[in-house]
C-alpha positions in Angstrom: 38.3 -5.9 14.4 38.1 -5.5 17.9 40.5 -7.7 20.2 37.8 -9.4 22.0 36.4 -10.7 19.0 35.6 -14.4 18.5 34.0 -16.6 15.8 32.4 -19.8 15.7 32.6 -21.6 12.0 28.9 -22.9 11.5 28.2 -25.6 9.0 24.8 -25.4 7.4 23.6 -27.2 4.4 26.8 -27.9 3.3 27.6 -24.4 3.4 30.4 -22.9 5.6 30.4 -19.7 7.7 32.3 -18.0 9.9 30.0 -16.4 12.6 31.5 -13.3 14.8 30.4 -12.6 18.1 31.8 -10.5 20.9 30.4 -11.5 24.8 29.1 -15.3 25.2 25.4 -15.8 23.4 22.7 -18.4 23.3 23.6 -20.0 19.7 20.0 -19.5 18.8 20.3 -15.5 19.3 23.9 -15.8 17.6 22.1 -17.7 14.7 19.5 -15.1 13.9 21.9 -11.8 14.4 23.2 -13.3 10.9 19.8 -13.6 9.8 19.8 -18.0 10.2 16.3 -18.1 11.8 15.6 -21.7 13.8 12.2 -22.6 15.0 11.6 -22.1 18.3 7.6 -23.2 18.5 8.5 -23.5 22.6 9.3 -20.1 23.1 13.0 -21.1 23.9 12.0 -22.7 26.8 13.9 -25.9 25.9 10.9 -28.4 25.9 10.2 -28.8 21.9 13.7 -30.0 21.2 13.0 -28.4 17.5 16.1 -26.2 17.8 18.5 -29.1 18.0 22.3 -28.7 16.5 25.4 -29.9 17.0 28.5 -28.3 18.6 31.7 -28.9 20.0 34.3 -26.3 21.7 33.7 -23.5 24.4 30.1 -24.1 25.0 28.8 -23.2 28.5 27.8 -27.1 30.5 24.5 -28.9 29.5 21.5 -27.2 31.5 19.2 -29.7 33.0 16.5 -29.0 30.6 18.7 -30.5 28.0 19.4 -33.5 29.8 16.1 -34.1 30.3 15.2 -33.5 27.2 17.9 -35.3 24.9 19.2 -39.0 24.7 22.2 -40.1 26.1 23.2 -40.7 22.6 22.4 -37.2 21.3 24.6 -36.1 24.4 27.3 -37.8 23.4 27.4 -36.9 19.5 27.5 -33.2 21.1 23.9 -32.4 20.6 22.6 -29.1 22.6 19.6 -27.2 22.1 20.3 -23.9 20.9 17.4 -22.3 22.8 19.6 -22.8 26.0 23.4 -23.7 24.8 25.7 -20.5 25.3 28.7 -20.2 22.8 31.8 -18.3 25.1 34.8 -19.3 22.8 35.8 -20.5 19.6 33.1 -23.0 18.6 32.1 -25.1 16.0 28.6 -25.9 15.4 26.2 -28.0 12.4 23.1 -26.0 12.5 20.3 -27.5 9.7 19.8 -26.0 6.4 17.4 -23.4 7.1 14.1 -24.9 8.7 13.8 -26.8 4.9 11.0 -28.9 5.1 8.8 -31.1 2.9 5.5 -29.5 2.7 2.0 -32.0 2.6 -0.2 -30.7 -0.1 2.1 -27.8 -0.7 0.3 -27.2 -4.0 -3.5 -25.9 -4.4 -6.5 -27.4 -6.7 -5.3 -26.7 -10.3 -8.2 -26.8 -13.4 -7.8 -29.2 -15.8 -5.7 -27.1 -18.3 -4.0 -27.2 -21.6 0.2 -28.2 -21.4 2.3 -25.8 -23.7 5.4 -25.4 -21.9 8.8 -23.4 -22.7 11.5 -25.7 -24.2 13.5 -28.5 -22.1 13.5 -30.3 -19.3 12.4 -29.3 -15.6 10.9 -26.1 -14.1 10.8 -24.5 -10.8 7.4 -23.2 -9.4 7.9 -20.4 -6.3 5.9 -19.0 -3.9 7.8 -15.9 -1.9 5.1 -15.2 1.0 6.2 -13.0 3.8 6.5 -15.7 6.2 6.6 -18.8 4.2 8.6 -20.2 1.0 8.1 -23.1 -1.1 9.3 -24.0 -4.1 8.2 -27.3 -6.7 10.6 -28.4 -9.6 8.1 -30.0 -12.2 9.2 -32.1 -15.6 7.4 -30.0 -18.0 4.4 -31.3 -20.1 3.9 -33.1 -16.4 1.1 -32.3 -14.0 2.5 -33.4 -10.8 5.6 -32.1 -9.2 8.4 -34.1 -8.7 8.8 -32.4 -4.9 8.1 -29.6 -3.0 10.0 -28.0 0.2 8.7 -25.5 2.3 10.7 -23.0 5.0 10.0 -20.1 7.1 11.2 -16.8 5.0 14.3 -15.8 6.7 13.5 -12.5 5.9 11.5 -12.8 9.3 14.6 -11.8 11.4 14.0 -8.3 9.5 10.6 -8.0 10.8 7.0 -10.2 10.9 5.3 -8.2 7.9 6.0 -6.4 5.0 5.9 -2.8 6.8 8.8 -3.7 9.2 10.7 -5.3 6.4 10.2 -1.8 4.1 11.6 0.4 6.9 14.6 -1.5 7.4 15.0 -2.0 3.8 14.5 1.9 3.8 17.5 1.8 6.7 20.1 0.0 4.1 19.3 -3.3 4.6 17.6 -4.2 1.4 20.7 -6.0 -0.2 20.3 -8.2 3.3 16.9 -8.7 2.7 17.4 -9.9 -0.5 20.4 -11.9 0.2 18.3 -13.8 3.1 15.3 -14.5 0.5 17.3 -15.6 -2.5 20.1 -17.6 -0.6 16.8 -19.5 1.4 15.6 -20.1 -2.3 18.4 -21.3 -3.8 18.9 -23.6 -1.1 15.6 -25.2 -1.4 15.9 -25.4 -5.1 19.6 -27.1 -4.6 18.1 -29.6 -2.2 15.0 -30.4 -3.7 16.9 -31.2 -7.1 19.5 -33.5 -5.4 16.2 -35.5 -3.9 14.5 -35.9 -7.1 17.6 -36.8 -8.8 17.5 -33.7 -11.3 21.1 -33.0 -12.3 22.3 -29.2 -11.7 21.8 -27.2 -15.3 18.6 -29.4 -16.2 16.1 -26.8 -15.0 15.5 -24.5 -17.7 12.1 -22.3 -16.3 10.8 -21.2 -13.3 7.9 -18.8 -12.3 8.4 -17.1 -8.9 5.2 -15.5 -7.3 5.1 -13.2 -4.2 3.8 -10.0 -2.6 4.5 -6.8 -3.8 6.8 -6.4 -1.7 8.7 -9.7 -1.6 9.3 -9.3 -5.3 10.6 -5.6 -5.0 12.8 -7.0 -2.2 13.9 -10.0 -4.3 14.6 -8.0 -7.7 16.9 -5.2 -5.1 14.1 -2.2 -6.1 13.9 0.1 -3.7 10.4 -0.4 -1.7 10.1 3.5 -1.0 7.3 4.1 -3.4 5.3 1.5 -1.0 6.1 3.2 2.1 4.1 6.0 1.7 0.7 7.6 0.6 -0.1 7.1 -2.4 1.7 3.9 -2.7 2.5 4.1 -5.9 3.5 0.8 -8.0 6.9 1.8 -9.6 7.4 -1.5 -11.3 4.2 -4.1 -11.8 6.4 -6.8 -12.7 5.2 -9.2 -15.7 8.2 -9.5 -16.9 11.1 -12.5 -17.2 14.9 -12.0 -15.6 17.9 -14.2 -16.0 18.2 -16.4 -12.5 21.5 -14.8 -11.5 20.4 -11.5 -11.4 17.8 -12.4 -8.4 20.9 -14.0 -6.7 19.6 -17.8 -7.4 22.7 -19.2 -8.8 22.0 -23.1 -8.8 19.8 -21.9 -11.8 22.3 -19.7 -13.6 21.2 -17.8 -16.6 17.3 -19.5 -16.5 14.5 -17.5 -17.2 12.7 -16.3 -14.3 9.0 -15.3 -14.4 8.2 -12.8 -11.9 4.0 -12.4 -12.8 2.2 -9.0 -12.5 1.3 -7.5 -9.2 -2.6 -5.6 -9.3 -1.1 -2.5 -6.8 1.2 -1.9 -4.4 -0.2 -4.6 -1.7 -2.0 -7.0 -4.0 0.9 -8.7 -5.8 1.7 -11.3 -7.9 0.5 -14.3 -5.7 -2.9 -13.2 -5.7 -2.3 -13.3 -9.7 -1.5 -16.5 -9.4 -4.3 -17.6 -6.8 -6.9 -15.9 -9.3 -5.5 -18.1 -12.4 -5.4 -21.2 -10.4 -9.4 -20.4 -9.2 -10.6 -19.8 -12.1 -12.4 -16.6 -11.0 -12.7 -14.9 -14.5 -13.7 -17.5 -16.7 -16.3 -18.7 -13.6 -19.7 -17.9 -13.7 -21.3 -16.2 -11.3 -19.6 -14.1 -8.0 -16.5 -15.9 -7.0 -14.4 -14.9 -3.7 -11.2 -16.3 -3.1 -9.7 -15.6 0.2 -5.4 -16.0 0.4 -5.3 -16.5 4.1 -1.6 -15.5 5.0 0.3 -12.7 6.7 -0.3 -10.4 4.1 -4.1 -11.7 3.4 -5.2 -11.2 -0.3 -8.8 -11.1 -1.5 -9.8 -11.1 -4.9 -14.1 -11.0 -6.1 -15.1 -11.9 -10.1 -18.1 -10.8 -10.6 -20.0 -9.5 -14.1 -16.7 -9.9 -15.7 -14.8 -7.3 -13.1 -11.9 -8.7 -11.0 -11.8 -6.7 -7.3 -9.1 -7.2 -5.1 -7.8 -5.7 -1.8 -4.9 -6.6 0.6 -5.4 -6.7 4.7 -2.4 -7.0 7.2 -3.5 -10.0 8.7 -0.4 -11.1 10.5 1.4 -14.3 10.5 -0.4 -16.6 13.3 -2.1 -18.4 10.6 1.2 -19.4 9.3 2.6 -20.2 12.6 4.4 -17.2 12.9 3.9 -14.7 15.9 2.5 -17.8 18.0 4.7 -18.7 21.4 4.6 -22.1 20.0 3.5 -21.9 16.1 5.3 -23.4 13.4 4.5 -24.7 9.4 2.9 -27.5 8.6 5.7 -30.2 9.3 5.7 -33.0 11.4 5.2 -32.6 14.9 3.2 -29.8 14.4 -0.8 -30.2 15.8 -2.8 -29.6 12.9 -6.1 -30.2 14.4 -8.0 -30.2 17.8 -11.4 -31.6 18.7 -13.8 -32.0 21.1 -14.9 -35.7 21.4 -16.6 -37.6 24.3 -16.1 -34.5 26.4 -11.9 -34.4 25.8 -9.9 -32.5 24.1 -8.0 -34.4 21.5 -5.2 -33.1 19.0 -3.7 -35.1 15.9 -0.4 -34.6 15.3 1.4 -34.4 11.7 3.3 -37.6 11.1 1.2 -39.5 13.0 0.3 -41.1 16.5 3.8 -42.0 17.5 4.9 -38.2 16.6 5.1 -36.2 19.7 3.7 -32.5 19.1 6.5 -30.1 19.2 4.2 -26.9 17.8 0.8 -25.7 16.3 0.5 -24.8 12.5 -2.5 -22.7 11.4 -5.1 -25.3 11.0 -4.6 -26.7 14.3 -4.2 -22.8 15.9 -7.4 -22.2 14.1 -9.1 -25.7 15.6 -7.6 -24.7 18.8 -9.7 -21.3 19.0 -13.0 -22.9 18.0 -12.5 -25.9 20.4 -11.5 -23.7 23.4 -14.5 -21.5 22.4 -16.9 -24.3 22.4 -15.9 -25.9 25.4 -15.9 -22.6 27.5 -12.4 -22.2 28.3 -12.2 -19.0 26.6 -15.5 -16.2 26.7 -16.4 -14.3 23.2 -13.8 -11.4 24.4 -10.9 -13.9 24.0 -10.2 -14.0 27.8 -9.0 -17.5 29.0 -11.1 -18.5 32.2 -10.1 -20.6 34.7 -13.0 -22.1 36.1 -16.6 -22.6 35.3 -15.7 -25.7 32.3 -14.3 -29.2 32.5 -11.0 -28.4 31.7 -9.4 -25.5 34.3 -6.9 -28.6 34.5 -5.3 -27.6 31.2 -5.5 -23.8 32.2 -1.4 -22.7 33.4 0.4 -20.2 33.2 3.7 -19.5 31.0 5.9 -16.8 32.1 3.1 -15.4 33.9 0.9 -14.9 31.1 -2.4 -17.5 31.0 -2.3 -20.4 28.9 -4.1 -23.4 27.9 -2.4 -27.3 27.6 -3.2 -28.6 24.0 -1.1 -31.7 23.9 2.8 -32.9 25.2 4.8 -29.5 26.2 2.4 -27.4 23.3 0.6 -24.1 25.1 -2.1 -21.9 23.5 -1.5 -18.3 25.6 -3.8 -15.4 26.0 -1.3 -13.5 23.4 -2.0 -16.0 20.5 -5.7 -15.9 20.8 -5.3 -12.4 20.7 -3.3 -12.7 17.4 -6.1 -15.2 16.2 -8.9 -12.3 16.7 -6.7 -9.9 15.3 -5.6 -12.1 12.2 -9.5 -13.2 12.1 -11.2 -10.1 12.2 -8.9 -8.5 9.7 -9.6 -11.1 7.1 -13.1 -11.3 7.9 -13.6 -7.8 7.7 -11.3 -7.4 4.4 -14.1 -9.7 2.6 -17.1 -8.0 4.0 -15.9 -4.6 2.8 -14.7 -5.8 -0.7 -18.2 -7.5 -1.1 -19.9 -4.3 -0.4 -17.4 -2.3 -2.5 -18.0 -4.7 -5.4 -22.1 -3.1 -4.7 -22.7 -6.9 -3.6 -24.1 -8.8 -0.5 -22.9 -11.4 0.8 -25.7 -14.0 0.1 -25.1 -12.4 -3.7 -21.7 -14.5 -3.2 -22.0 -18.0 -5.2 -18.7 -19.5 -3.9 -15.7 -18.7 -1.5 -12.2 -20.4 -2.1 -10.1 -20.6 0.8 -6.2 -20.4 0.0 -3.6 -20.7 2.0 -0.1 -22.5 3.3 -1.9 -24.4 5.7 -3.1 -26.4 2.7 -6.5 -28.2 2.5 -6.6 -29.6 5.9 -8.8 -25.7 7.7 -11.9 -26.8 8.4 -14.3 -24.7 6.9 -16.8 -25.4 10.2 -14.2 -23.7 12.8 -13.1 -21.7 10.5 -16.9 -20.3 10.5 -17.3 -20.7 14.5 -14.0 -18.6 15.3 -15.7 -15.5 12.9 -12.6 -15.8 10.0 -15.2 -16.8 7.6 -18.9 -14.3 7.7 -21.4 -16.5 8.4 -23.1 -16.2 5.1 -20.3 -17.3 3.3 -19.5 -20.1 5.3 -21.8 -23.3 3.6 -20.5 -22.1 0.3 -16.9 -22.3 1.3 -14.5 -24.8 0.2 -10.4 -24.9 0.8 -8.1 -25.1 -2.2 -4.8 -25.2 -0.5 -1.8 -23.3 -1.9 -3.5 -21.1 -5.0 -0.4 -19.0 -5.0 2.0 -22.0 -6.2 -0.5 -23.9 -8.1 -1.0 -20.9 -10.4 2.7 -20.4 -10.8 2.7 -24.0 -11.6 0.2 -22.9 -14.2 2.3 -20.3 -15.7 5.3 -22.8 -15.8 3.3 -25.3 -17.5 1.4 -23.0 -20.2 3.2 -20.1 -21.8 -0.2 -18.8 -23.3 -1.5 -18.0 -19.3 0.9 -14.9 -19.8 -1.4 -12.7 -21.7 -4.2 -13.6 -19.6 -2.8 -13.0 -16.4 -2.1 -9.5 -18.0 -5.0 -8.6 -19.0 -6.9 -9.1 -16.3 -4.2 -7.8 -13.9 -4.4 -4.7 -15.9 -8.3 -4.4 -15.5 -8.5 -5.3 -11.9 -10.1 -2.9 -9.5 -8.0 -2.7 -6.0 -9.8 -1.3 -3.1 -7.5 0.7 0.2 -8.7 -0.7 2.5 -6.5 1.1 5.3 -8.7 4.6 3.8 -12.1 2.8 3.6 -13.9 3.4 6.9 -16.3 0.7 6.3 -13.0 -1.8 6.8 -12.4 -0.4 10.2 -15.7 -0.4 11.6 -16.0 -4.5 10.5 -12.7 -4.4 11.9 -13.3 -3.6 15.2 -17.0 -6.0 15.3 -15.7 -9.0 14.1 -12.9 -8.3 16.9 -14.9 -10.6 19.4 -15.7 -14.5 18.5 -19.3 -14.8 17.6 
């Protein structure tokens, strides 16, 4: 251990740690070199206030953003914002438990459907997306969960999408990786017990879904069969391990449910999503659309399942985004234009001030800003020629638009909404064609995602995520990904189904199909 070593001892969730560091550090950037992520929808900048913690010791003197920004009060309980706050000694700081979070409308649409559940009491329902967790504890033979929580995957200090996180698990750093998933996890489960007042032992089943890649990660398989052509699926899952073994110990020796994955990028969330939709018992062609960082597609049609997988990126999540964030309060989930302003609504209501934008809102954002002029089909913010060059700013010298309170829209995330946008839009186009269908042959599109039922379907159309076509028969369904796991909890005969049809389901590359890359690079530009 070198001599100039210090440590600060961090409290989080209960939990203790000492944190070693070497020259002084913003706690923030001390926080995530041990993998403890906090929000920072402000870019650091010190204005959102969502990276609050508390700390006492050799901490460098209060900046005058802080003052500004917290109460005399917060000052004087030793509050700092860990954007700004450098540790330079021996420190002790109360950090919160992850970015833990209770989710609105965590869970998606679920059928009306038989209850035959495993024996006891309580059951956990997971999804493991690459930039989002959530987790729902359910009495069994109940419908309705007793709670959900939501957090950002703190696997995200490894890397935004599943490539990044492969290579460094391919570097050593899978047992990290896993470590980070599973002890966010347990966490959540821990936390969301003690709310609902379910005692520690008394949850006796859980289903987790996830990528492909989240569920290698979690299970500590080695992801080198998906780094590399022919991305081979080593292990498809389907199969049930004790709760310990995936590092979850608040549920000991339960039986876990980790559901079958289609191929090496359409995993076992999309499983999920297709139980939950219905799509093959529906009649007719159904699309169902996961919108998420690693965006999932899945067509029924004739009684064939096609699916595909396209790298969409996390800005609908609220990752990637100078000022993105989940679905919580304070964040702006939607924007519109009314009497000739621009007007955002803010999660937890009018007297909430907006500290971020989650994906609805980013999604409202573009389609507003589109409308109104400030920004041309190319993306480009413009500074003139529309009623509103007195929102258009700058941040760090990069152009940016003034939603609502301190939250910016830059020119970098509308180019990660065209990106995320055309990459989706074009992933359903080609798997349409690839199923030999049109897409007025399409009876119905179901639009999943985190950011729950509250997209709407008419920006979501105007901003080119959704082909134009498709966009009258679209309808959100929130979280499919959890609701089906939910499903799986709840009915032990789903197994077998889920099986069979993951074993018949056609799965389309679309990183080798050229007709992906030449929608690709149209749908680029808004409409």
């Amino acid at each position: 251990m070198s001599g100039m070593e210090k440590k600060v001892l961090l409290t989080c969730g209960g939990v203790r740690r000492e944190l070693p560091f070497e020259r002084p550090v913003r706690i923030a950037e001390l926080l995530n070199r041990h993998r403890l992520p906090l929000d920072l929808p402000c870019g650091g900048r010190g204005i959102c206030r969502r990276c609050r913690v508390t700390a006492r010791g050799a901490l460098s003197p209060l900046t005058d953003e802080e003052r500004e920004s917290l109460s005399p009060e917060e000052i004087q309980r030793g509050v700092r914002l860990a954007c700004l706050a450098v540790v330079e000694g021996a420190a002790w700081i109360e950090a919160p438990d992850g970015t833990a979070m209770e989710v609105i409308e965590a869970a998606g649409e679920m059928p009306e459907y038989p209850l035959d559940p495993p024996a006891g009491e309580y059951g956990a329902a997971i999804d493991i997306g690459t930039t989002t967790l959530v987790a729902s504890l359910y009495r069994l033979g109940e419908r309705e969960p007793r709670g959900t929580l939501c957090r950002k995957n703190p696997q995200a200090a490894f890397g935004a999408d599943v490539i990044s996180r492969i290579g460094r698990a391919l570097e050593g750093e899978g047992g990290a990786l896993a470590d980070a998933v599973s002890g966010a996890l347990d966490g959540m489960l821990r936390t969301l017990a003690a709310r609902c007042g379910i005692p520690a032992g008394a949850v006796s089943a859980a289903v987790a879904a996830g990528n492909t890649t989240m569920l290698y990660l979690l299970a500590r398989e080695s992801p080198e069969p998906l780094s590399h052509s022919p991305f081979t699926l080593t292990r498809p899952f389907g199969e049930t391990l004790p709760a310990a073994a995936l590092g979850l110990p608040f549920l000991g020796e339960t039986p876990v449910r980790l559901p079958r994955c289609l191929s090496a990028f359409v995993g076992a969330d999309i499983t999920c999503a297709v139980l939950a939709g219905e799509l093959t018992t529906r009649e007719g062609n159904t699309l169902l659309a996961d919108i998420g960082t690693n965006g999932e597609i899945a067509l029924s049609s004739g009684g064939r399942l096609f699916a595909c997988s396209t790298a969409a990126g996390p800005a609908f999540e609220g990752g990637g985004v100078r000022m993105g964030m989940n679905a919580a309060r304070g964040a702006i989930d939607g924007v519109s234009l009314e009497d000739g302003e621009i007007r955002c609504t803010v999660l937890g209501g009018a007297d909430t001030a907006p500290a971020g934008l989650c994906g609805s809102g980013l999604i409202d954002a573009a389609a507003v800003l589109l409308k109104a002029g400030v920004i041309d089909e190319t993306g480009a913010i413009r500074g003139e020629g529309h009623p509103f060059a007195g929102r258009v700013t700058t941040l760090e010298g990069e152009p940016a638009v003034r939603l609502a309170g301190p939250v910016l829209l830059t020119q970098g995330d509308i180019r990660k909404v065209q990106l995320a946008k055309s990459a989706i839009c074009a992933g359903i186009r080609t798997l349409v064609s690839r199923a030999g269908l049109t897409l007025d042959q399409v009876d119905r599109l179901l639009i999943a995602g985190g950011f729950g039922r509250h997209i709407r379907l008419e920006n979501a159309g105007a901003i080119g995520l959704i082909p134009p076509p498709l966009c009258a028969k679209a309808r959100a369904v929130g979280n499919a990904a959890v609701a089906g796991a939910a499903l799986l909890l709840q009915n032990r005969g789903y197994e077998a189904l889920t099986a069979a049809f993951a074993e018949k389901a056609v799965t389309v590359d679309l990183a080798a199909d050229p007709l992906f890359m030449d929608y690709y690079v149209e749908g680029m530009l808004f409409p």
